[in-house]
C-alpha positions, -999 to +999 in steps of 0.1 A: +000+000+000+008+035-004+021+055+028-011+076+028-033+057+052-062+043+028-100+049+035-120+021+052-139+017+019-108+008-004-108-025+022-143-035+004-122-035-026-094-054-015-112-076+005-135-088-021-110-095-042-088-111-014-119-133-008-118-157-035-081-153-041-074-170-008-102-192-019-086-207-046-053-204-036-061-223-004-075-253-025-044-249-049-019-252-023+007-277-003+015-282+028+026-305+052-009-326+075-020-300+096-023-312+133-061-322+142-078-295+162-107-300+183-132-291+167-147-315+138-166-306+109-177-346+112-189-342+148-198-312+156-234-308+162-257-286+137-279-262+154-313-264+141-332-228+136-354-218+164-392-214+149-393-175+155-359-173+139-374-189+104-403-166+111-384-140+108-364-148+074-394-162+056-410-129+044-375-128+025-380-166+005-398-160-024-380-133-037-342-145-022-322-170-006-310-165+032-276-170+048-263-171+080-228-175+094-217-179+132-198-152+148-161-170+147-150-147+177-154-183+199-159-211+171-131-225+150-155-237+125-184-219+122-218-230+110-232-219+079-271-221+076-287-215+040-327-212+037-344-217+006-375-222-011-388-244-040-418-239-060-420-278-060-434-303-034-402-313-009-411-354-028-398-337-057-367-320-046-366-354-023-359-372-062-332-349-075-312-347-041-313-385-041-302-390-077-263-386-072-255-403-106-270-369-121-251-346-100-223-338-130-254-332-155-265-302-128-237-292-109-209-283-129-180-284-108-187-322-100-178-334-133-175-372-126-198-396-100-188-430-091-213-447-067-197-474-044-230-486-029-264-475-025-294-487-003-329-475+003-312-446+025-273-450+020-254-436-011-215-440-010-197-426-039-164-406-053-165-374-073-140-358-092-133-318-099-115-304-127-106-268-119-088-255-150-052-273-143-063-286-109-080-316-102-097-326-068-108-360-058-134-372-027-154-395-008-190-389+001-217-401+018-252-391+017-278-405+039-316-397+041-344-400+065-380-393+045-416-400+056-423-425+021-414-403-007-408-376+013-443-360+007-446-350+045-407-338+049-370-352+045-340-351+061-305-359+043-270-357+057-241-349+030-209-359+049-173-359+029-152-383+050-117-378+028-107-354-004-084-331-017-113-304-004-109-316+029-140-330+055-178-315+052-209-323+072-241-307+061-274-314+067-304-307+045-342-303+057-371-299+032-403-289+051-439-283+031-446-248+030-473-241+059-506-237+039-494-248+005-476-280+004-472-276-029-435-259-022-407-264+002-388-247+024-353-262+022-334-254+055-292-267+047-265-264+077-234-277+082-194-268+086-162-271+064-126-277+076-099-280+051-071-286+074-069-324+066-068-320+032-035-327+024-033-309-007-008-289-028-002-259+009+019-230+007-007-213+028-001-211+064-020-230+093-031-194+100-048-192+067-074-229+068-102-216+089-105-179+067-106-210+036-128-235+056-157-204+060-153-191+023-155-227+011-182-233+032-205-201+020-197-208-012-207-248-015-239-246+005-252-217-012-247-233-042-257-269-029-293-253-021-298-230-055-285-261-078-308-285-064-338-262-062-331-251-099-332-285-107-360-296-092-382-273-104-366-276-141-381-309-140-410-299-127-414-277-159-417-247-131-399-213-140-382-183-124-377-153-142-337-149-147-320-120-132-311-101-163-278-084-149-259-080-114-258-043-122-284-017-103-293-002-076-290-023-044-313-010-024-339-024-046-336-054-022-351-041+011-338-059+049-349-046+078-319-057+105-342-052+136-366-082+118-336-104+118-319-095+156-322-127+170-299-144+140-279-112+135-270-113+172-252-147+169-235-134+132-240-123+100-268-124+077-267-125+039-302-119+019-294-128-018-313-128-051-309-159-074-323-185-091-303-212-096-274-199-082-259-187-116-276-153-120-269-126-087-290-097-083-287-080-050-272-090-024-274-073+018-253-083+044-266-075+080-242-074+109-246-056+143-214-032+153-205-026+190-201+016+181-226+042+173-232+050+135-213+083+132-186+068+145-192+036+116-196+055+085-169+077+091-149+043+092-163+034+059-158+070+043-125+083+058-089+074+060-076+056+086-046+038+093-064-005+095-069-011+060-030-001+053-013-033+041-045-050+037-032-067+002+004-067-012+013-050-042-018-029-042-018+010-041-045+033-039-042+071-049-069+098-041-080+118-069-100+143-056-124+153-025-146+174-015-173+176+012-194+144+013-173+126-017-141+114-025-127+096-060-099+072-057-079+055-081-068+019-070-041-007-087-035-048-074-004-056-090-008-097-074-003-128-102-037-139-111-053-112-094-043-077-110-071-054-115-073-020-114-100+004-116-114+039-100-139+043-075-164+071-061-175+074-025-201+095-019-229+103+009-259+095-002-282+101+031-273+107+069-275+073+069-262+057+043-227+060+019-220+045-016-192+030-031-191+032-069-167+016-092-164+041-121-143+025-141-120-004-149-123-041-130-163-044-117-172-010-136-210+002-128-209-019-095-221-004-066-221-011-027-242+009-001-231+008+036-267+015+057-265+020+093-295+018+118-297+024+156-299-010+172-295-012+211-280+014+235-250+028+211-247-003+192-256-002+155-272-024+126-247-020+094-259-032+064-237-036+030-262-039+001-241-044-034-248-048-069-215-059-090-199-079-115-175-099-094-159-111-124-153-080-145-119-072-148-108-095-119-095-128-141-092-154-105-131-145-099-139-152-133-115-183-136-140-195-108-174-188-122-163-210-148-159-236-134-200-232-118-216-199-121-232-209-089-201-202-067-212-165-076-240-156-049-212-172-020-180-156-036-194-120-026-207-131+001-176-141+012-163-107+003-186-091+025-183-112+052-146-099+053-154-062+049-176-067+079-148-088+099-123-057+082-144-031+097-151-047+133-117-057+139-108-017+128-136+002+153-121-027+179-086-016+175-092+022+179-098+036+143 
């Protein structure tokens, strides 16, 4: 970085773009077997969504999918929880889920299926990945609990026991919608840990939990939108397509004190797609121990914790003036190098935008939204519209591969401006 302390908002920037860097280069890298920790993606219990807490996300399912990812303050692995819902009957999401042998045909980055066994309720099998010059190898195991043909509800458990992606444990829920059983609310939650993986490491130890969450956003998210997508494909039941990422964000309206309960234990991601390979908006909620003020200014002006956020990136400010500032920003990082300008302006007294004007994610735009919550405390929301691919070649590398990693690659991003910002205000800035 430059001398000249960066603004908070640059660190969306970087961040984002860090985000699926460290993604893929955690998957592409070698190490040494990392010592066992104690906590187990294999063992550790899921925690189940309390009633009021799906009460309060389901106003938000027929127009978006709903995230939610523990605080990792005091979890090593922390649980990722995506809420969905099908315009199908759970009997027919029940059929796709269970027929593995057609995962490649729907799910592009599984490009091979080789079932070892399979009972009534037992399906044992190996899947292969081809990542442009990588290849990744597993072992899974997907067992499921349905009332007959799962009219009434289902339960599966999708549990990756070895693999160059390391060890997963997620379990899916489909529920009939109350008062029209006709669609189903699909409820997925589980962890990732990739410290067993034994793959290709040059990352540090340091690095495998920040890969475990991103890969776990990113593979449940899609996990729910791919099987939806395909269930009601074959149902002959349609979604309109989300015609571009671009637009105004705040087209997709989240009210944090609706979702406090959930937002109190972590962060919330509200996230328009259909099958996972179209984004339109997408709002992160968090809750911020500081009053507002004292938050945007930390979004809009420079200070000193987002200086050495990315190596061999520079930022230069192009010009200010009362309530707006332009910037012009360069990532000089193999694979990654992008470079672009950017506008942040005020928009309200309580909200500020980041533009990017030109160059890598050009027209994308990302509005930070703060709310009184409790005492001084304060809602935050990030609400973006982007292009994550544009101009950033690693992003795009990994669309390819499944367009579906899309909605959980910026959510990752997010996730890290949020974790950027906290641990800033923490420090002092």
């Amino acid at each position: 970085m430059n001398a000249r302390a960066p603004p908070a908002s640059i660190g969306l920037v970087t961040r984002f773009a860090w985000a699926p860097f460290t993604f893929l280069v955690g998957l592409a890298s070698v190490a040494a077997p990392l010592a066992h920790a104690q906590e187990n993606a294999l063992t550790l219990p899921t925690r189940t969504l309390s009633p009021v807490e799906l009460a309060s996300v389901e106003p938000l399912l027929d127009r978006a999918v709903v995230t939610h990812i523990e605080s990792t303050e005091f979890v090593e692995l922390p649980q990722v929880t995506v809420v969905g819902r099908a315009n199908v009957s759970c009997d027919a999401v029940l059929a796709v889920a269970r027929d593995v042998a057609a995962y490649p045909s729907f799910m592009p980055a599984i490009d091979t299926v080789a079932i070892e066994s399979s009972a009534a309720d037992v399906t044992s099998y190996e899947w292969t990945w081809q990542a442009s010059v990588l290849s990744f190898r597993g072992h899974s195991v997907i067992t499921t609990v349905a009332d007959g043909d799962g009219a009434s509800g289902f339960r599966m458990v999708y549990e990756t026991h070895t693999g160059d992606l390391g060890r997963a444990r997620r379990v899916l829920r489909g529920t009939p919608v109350v008062g029209d059983p006709s669609r189903c609310q699909l409820v997925l939650a589980g962890r990732h840990d990739v410290r067993d993986a034994n793959y290709i490491a040059r990352e540090s130890a340091g690095s495998a939990l920040t890969i475990s969450r991103s890969l776990s956003l990113v593979l449940s998210i899609a996990t729910v939108a791919r099987l939806r997508g395909e269930a009601e494909r074959r149902a002959g039941v349609s979604r309109p397509r989300i015609a571009s990422p671009l637009g105004d964000p705040r087209s997709l309206s989240v009210d944090p004190s609706a979702l406090s309960l959930l937002v109190s234990r972590g962060e919330l991601f509200v996230l328009e797609t259909t099958d996972g390979s179209d984004l339109g908006a997408i709002v992160g909620v968090t809750r911020l121990l500081f009053p507002a003020d004292r938050v945007r200014h930390a979004f809009f002006d420079p200070v000193s914790f987002c200086v050495g956020l990315l190596h061999g990136a520079s930022l230069t400010e192009l010009s200010r003036e009362e309530g707006r500032a332009r910037y012009g920003w360069n990532v000089e990082v193999p694979f990654l190098g992008s470079s672009g300008e950017l506008l942040i302006r005020d928009v309200t007294t309580d909200e500020v935008e980041l533009e990017a004007t030109s160059g890598a994610m050009q027209g994308g735009r990302i509005v930070l939204g703060t709310r009184p919550a409790d005492g001084t405390n304060t809602f935050a929301t990030l609400a973006a519209r982007l292009d994550a691919a544009d101009g950033v070649p690693i992003v795009a590398a990994i669309e390819s591969t499944d367009p579906a990693f899309r909605p959980g690659l910026v959510a990752s991003g997010l996730l890290m401006a949020f974790r950027g910002l906290r641990r800033g205000l923490n420090e002092g800035h």
